[in-house]
Every structure is written in structure tokens, then in C-alpha cells.
C-alpha positions in Angstrom: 0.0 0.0 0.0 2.9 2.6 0.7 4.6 1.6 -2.1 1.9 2.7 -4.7 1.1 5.7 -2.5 4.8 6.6 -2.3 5.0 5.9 -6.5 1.5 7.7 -7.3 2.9 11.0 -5.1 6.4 10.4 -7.1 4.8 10.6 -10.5 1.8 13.1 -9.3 4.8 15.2 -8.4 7.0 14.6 -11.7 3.9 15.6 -14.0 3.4 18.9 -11.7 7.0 19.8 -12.3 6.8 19.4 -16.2 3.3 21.3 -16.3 4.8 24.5 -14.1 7.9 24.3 -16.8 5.9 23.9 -19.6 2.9 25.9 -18.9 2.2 29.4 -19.1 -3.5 34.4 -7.3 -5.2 34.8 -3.5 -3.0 36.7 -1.5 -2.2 35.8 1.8 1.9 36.8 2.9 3.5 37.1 -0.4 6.2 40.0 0.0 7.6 39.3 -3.8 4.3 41.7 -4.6 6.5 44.5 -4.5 7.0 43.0 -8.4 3.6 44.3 -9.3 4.4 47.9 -7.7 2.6 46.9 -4.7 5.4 47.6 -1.8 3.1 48.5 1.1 0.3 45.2 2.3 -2.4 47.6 3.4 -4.6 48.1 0.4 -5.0 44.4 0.0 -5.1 43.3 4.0 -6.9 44.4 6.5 -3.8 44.1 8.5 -1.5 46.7 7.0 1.6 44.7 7.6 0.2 42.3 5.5 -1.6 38.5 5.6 -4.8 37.1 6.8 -8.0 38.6 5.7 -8.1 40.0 2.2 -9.6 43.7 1.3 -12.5 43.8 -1.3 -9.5 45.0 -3.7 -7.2 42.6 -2.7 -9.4 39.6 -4.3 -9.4 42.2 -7.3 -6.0 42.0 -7.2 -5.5 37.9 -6.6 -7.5 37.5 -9.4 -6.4 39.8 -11.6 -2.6 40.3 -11.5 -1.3 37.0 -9.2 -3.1 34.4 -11.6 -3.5 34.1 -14.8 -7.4 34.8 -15.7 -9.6 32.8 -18.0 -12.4 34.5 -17.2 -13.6 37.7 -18.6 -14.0 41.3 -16.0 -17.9 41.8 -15.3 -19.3 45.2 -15.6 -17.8 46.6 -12.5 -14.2 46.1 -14.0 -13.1 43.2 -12.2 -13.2 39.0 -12.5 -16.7 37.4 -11.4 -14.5 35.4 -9.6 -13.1 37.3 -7.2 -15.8 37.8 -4.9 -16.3 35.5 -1.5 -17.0 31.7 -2.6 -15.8 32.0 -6.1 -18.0 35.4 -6.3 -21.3 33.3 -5.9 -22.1 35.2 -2.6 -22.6 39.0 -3.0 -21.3 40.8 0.4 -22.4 44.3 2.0 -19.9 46.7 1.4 -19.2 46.5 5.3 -18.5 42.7 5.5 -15.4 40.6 3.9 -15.9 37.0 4.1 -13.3 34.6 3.8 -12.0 31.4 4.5 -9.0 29.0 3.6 -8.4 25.1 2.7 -5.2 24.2 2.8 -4.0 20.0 2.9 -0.3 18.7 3.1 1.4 15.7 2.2 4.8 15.3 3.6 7.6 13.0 2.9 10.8 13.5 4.9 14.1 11.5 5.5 16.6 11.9 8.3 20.2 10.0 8.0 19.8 6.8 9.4 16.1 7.3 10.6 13.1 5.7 8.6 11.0 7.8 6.0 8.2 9.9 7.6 5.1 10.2 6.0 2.0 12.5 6.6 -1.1 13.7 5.8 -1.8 17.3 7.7 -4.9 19.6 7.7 -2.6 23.1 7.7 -5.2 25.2 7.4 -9.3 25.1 8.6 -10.4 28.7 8.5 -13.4 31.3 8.1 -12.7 34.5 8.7 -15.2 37.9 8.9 -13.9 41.5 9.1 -16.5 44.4 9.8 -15.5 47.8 8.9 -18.1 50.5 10.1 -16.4 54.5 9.4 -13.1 54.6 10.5 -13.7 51.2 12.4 -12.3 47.6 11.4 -13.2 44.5 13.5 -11.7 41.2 11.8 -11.5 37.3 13.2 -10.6 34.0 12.1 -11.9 30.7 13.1 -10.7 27.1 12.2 -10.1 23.5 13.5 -6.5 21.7 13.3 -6.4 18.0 13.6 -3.0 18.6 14.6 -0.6 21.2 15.5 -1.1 25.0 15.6 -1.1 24.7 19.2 -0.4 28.4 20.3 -3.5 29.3 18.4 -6.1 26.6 20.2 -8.9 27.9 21.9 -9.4 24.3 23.4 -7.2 22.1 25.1 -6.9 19.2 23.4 -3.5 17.8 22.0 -5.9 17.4 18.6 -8.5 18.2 17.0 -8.6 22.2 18.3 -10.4 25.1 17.8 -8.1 27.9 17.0 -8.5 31.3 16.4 -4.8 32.7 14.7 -6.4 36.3 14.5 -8.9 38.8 16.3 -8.5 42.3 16.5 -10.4 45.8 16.5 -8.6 48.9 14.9 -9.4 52.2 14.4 -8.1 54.2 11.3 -7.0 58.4 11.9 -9.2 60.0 9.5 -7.0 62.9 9.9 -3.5 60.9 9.6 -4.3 58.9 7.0 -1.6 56.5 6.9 -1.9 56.1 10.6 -4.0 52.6 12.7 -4.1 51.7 15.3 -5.0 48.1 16.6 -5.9 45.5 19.7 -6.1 42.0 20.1 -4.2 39.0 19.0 -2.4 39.7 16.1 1.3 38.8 14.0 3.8 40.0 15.5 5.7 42.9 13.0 9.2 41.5 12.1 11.1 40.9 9.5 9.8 39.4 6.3 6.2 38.2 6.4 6.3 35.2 4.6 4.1 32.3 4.0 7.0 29.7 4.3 6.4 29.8 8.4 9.1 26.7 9.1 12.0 28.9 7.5 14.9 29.1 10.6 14.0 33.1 10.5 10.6 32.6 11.6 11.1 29.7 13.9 14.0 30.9 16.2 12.6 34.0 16.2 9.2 33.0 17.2 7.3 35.2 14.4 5.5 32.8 11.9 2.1 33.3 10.8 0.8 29.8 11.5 0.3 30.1 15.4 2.9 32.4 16.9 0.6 35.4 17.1 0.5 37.5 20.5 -2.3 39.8 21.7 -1.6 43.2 22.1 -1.9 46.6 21.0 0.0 48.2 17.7 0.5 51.0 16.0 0.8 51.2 12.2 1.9 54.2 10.2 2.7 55.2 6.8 4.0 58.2 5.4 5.4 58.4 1.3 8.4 55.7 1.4 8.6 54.9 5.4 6.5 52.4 6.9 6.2 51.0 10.0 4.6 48.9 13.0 5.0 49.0 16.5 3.4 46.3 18.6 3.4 46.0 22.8 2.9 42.0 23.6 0.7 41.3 26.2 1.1 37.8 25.8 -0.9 34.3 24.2 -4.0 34.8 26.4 -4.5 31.4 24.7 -1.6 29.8 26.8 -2.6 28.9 30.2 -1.3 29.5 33.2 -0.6 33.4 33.0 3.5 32.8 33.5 4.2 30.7 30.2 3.2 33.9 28.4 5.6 36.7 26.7 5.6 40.4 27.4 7.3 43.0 25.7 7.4 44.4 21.8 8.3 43.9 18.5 8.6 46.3 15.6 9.8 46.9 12.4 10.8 49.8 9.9 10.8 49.7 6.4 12.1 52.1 3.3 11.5 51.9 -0.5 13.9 54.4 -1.1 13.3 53.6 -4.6 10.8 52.2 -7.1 10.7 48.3 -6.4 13.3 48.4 -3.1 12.2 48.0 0.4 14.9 48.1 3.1 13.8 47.6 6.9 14.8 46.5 10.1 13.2 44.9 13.1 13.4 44.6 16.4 11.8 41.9 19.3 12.6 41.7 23.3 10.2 39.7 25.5 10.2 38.2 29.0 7.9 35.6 30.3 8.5 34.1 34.4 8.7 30.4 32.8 9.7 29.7 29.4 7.6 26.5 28.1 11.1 24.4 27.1 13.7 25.6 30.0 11.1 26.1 32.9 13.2 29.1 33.5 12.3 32.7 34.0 13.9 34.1 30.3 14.6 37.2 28.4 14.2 36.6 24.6 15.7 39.3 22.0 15.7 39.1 18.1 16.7 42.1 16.1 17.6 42.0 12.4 17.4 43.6 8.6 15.2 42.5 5.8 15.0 43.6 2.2 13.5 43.4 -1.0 14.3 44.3 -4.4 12.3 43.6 -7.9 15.7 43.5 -10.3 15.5 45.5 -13.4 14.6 41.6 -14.6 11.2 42.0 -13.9 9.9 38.7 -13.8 13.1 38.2 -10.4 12.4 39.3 -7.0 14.9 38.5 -4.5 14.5 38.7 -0.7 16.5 38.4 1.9 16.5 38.2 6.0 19.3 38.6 8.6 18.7 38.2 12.3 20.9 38.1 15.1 18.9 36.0 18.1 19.6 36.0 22.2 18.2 34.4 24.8 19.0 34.2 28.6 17.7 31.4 30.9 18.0 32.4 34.6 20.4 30.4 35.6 21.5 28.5 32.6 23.6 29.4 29.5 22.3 31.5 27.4 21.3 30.8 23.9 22.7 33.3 20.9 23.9 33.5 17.4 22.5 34.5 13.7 20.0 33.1 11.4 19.7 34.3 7.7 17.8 33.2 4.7 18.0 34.7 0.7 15.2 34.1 -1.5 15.0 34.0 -5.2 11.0 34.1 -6.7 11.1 34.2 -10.6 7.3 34.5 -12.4 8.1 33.3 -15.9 4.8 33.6 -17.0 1.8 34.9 -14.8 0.5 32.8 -11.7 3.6 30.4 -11.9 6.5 31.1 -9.9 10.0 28.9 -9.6 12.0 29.5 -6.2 15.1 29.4 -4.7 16.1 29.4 -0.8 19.3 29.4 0.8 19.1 29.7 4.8 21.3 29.3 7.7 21.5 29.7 10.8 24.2 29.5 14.0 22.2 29.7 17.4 23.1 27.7 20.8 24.5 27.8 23.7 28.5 28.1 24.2 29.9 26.1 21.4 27.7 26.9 18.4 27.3 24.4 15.1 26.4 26.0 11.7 23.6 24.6 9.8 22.7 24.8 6.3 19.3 24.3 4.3 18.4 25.2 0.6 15.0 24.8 -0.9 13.7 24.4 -4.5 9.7 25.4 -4.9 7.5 25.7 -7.6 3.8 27.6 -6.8 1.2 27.6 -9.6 -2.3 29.6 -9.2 -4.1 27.6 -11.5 -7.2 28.5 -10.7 -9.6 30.9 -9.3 -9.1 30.7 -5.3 -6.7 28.1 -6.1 -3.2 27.4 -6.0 -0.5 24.2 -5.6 3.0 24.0 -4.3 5.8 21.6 -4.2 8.3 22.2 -2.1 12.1 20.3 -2.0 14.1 21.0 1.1 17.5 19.6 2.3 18.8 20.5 5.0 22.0 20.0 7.3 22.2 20.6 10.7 25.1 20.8 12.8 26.1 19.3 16.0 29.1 18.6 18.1 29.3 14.9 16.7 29.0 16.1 13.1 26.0 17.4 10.7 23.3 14.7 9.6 21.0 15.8 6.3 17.3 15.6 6.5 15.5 16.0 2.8 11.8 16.9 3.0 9.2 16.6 0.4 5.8 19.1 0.1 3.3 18.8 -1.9 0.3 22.2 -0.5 -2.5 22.3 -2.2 -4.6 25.4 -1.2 -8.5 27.3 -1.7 -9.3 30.5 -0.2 -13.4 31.3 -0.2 
């Protein structure tokens, strides 16, 4: 039975491949946007730094400039498909409806450890945003089978009610690039990318899977400067109150010209009992992040560096650096071939340098619809030598 399964996923994947090569979007955290002249996130999210629920004009723009469109624009100007539930459901200008499906099928292989292989649920959401005046109200609901464990509104090891986002903000009529918002949100640092298991976003606690915190932010925007500053208040969804993280996290970002974003970013937190040491620690990430469409159009490149600390009273502290360079190239609209590189060097005293590279191809082949197949290899250091792991993905993904 594995065997077939194992040679049906090796030729489903070998006939992907050759389509996305052959072959002449959604948007949810895809920072290579600044290749369609789009460097800020706020016209298309309702978050401004970008991700989770999608503006009325952002499903313009998925279907319209992120995949390539077979249908024709209805009388309004944009595809019929762009609407919530494939534009079959007509919304009050005051509600955005959403939702995503989003299925995995992983293969990976350690050195001298047998082949793992799952099936995971990643993503089981609906989300509403209300936006009254100079009001905005926006939630998401789902159930995980497994994982997303910071973002579980029940307490089950499986089969959880999450909730990744909910937050009220209020917009400045008369500052117009300035928000402000409350509740659990993402964290602003760095890169906001959908690839939440890079090392960036993993020792740096700032993926967009279930690393959110509640708080309150501020966002601003003024001609090439942008920015968010967010106070942490903690994951009201941990229990008891002394797992949880206090502090901030911010970022800063310049497009000092057309098609360049330059930032930086900056995290400290404390929590009394850190949910791995048991100790009382001080966590700190601070780093610089770009991103640059090349006068090659069709190549974006992006890039991360982060320097990471943390102290556990009593024990040796934890420090070093974790980087990541990312190549997306859009041959032809809605498919897009990609390149990572990452490293990183955090531990304690004697530190071990470890490598990974990725090869992706990401295809929006249809309306609310996209695949991606992911090739990862990665090798990690430790004292007695590094050991390779090589990792498989196959994502399919639709957004309501």
C-alpha cells in the first residue's frame, strides 16, 4: 500500500513539475508583490503589515494580477471570480468574508532514521472582518487536527479550535496612513512570509501559523517609510498566565526607490517560565530585511538577517545568527519557480552552523486556487557532526 502511495505521489509530483515548466493568485503573505508595484500590504489586508483577511480590492488583485485569468471582467471592472465563494455570494460593502483550505502531504528523511510520512490539515479557517467609518473588526476561526497549538482555543492535543487572529482597529481619518489596533495579532518583524518553518521565523518565534500575541499596535505610513510597533501582552491562549511573553516587537521599512524595500526589526520579551527551559527568560531578536524587484522584472529576490539571544535564569544563554536569501522568478503569470538558501548558527556556548536550501514551484491555477511543491534539504550541525534531513511538500490550497 505505501509503495503505490509513495510511486502515485512520485509521478503526481513529476507531472506537476513538467506542467509548471511547460505551462504558461489569493494573496495571503507574499512579500515578492512589490513585483507588481505593490510595496506596502495595506490596500489588499486588512492588517497593514500584511496576511490574513483580504480587502475587497485585494481579491481584485488575486485575481487579476497573481493568476493568470480565463475569465472575462464583469461590468464593475473586475473578474466574477473574485468575490467570497468564487463570487457566488454578493457581500455588504461592510463585510469581507473569507476562509482558507489548505491540505499537506509530507515526505521527509533523516540520516539513518526511517522515512516519515504524513497527511496534515494546515489550514481550517473562516474569517469575517466588519468595517463601520473609521472602524475595522476582523476574526478568524478554524479547526486543526494537529498542531497550531499556540493558536487553540481548546485544550486538546488534537482536533482544536483555533482562532490565529482577532482584533479591532481604528483608522485616523486625519492621519491617513496612521491605525491603530488591539487583540491577538502577527507580530511585525522581519519578512512576512508564508514559508512559516523557515529558521528566520522559527527561532525567532514570528511565523504566521500560530505564533501570534495579543496586544496593541500602532501602524503608520508616510510616502516611502513604513512601519509597525506592537506591545505584547502575551498568548491569552496559553494557560497559566506565566508561560506567556511580554514585551514588543517592531519593524521599519524604506522603499527608497521604485521596487526596493529596506527595513529593520526589532523583538525583546520576557515571560516568568519559558515552556522548554522552565526558567524565567529574556528573549531578543533584532535584524534587517529587504526586498528588491531587479530590473529583470519577472526576479524578486529577498532576503533576512537576524541576530537571536536568549538568557535562561540560571543557565547558559542561547545566541547566534539566522539568515535566509530568496530568489522568486514568475516566468509567465500565476507560476512562480524558487530558490532558498538559509542558515542559521544559534546555541549555547559552542555553536554548530547549519545549512538548508530549498527548491519550490507555486502555480495559481485557478480561481481561489493554487498548488506548491516544495524540496528542502537541510543540514544541521552538531558537536558529533552534521546529519542531512531531505523533505518533500506537496500544499494544495483554496481561499473562499
Amino acid at each position: 500500500m505505501l509503495a503505490n502511495r509513495s510511486g502515485a505521489l512520485a509521478l503526481f509530483c513529476a507531472a506537476l513539475t513538467c506542467v509548471l515548466l511547460l505551462l504558461p493568485k489569493q494573496a495571503h503573505a507574499y512579500p515578492w508583490m512589490i513585483r507588481h508595484h505593490y510595496p506596502e500590504c495595506a490596500s489588499c489586508h486588512h492588517d497593514p503589515s500584511g496576511g490574513g483577511a483580504l480587502t475587497s480590492y485585494g481579491r481584485f488583485i488575486g485575481e487579476e494580477v497573481m493568476r493568470k485569468s480565463w475569465f472575462p471582467a464583469d461590468g464593475d471592472g473586475g473578474p466574477p471570480t473574485a468575490g467570497f465563494l468564487f463570487g457566488r455570494v454578493k457581500t455588504p460593502e461592510w463585510l469581507d468574508l473569507g476562509g482558507d483550505v489548505r491540505a499537506l502531504e509530507l515526505a521527509g528523511k533523516s540520516t539513518g532514521v526511517p522515512m516519515d510520512r504524513r497527511f496534515i490539515w494546515m489550514q481550517l479557517d473562516g474569517s469575517a472582518t466588519v468595517h463601520v467609518g473609521n472602524f475595522t473588526a476582523s476574526g478568524v476561526l478554524g479547526f486543526a487536527p494537529q498542531g497550531a497549538l499556540g493558536a487553540a482555543l481548546t485544550r486538546g492535543t488534537e482536533n482544536n479550535l483555533t482562532s490565529r487572529q482577532h482584533w479591532v482597529g481604528y483608522q485616523f481619518p486625519q492621519v491617513g496612513g496612521l491605525s491603530l489596533r488591539a487583540g491577538r495579532m502577527n507580530l511585525p518583524f522581519g519578512i512576512r512570509s508564508i514559508e512559516h518553518t523557515l529558521w528566520a521565523r522559527k527561532l525567532t518565534h514570528t511565523n504566521i501559523n500560530d505564533d501570534q500575541q495579543y496586544g496593541v499596535s500602532a501602524f503608520f505610513s508616510a510616502g516611502p517609510l513604513r512601519g509597525e510597533a506592537m506591545g505584547i501582552l502575551g498568548n491569552l491562549q496559553l494557560r497559566p498566565d506565566r508561560y506567556r511573553e511580554r514585551g514588543y516587537s517592531a519593524y521599519l521599512e524604506l522603499a527608497p526607490l521604485d521596487g526596493l524595500g529596506l527595513g529593520l526589526s526589532s523583538l525583546v520579551t520576557h515571560r516568568d517560565l519559558d515552556t522548554v527551559t522552565l526558567k524565567e527568560t529574556w528573549r531578543q531578536a533584532h535584524g534587517a530585511f529587504g526586498r528588491w524587484r531587479t530590473p529583470y522584472e519577472p526576479l524578486v529576490m529577498l532576503g533576512e538577517w537576524d541576530y537571536v539571544f536568549e538568557s535562561p535564569k540560571g543557565q547558559r544563554y542561547k545566541r547566534g545568527h539566522v539568515a535566509y536569501l530568496q530568489a522568486d522568478w514568475e516566468p509567465v503569470q500565476g507560476v512562480h519557480v524558487l530558490a532558498t538558501g538559509e542558515m542559521n548558527k544559534v546555541g549555547v556556548v559552542h555553536r554548530y552552523r547549519s545549512f538548508g536550501g530549498w527548491l519550490s514551484y507555486l502555480w495559481f491555477f485557478a480561481p481561489h486556487a493554487d498548488v506548491r511543491l516544495d524540496g528542502i534539504y537541510q543540514s544541521l550541525g552538531a558537536a558529533e557532526g552534521s546529519s542531512g534531513v531531505f523533505t518533500v511538500l506537496l500544499q494544495g490550497h483554496v481561499s473562499l
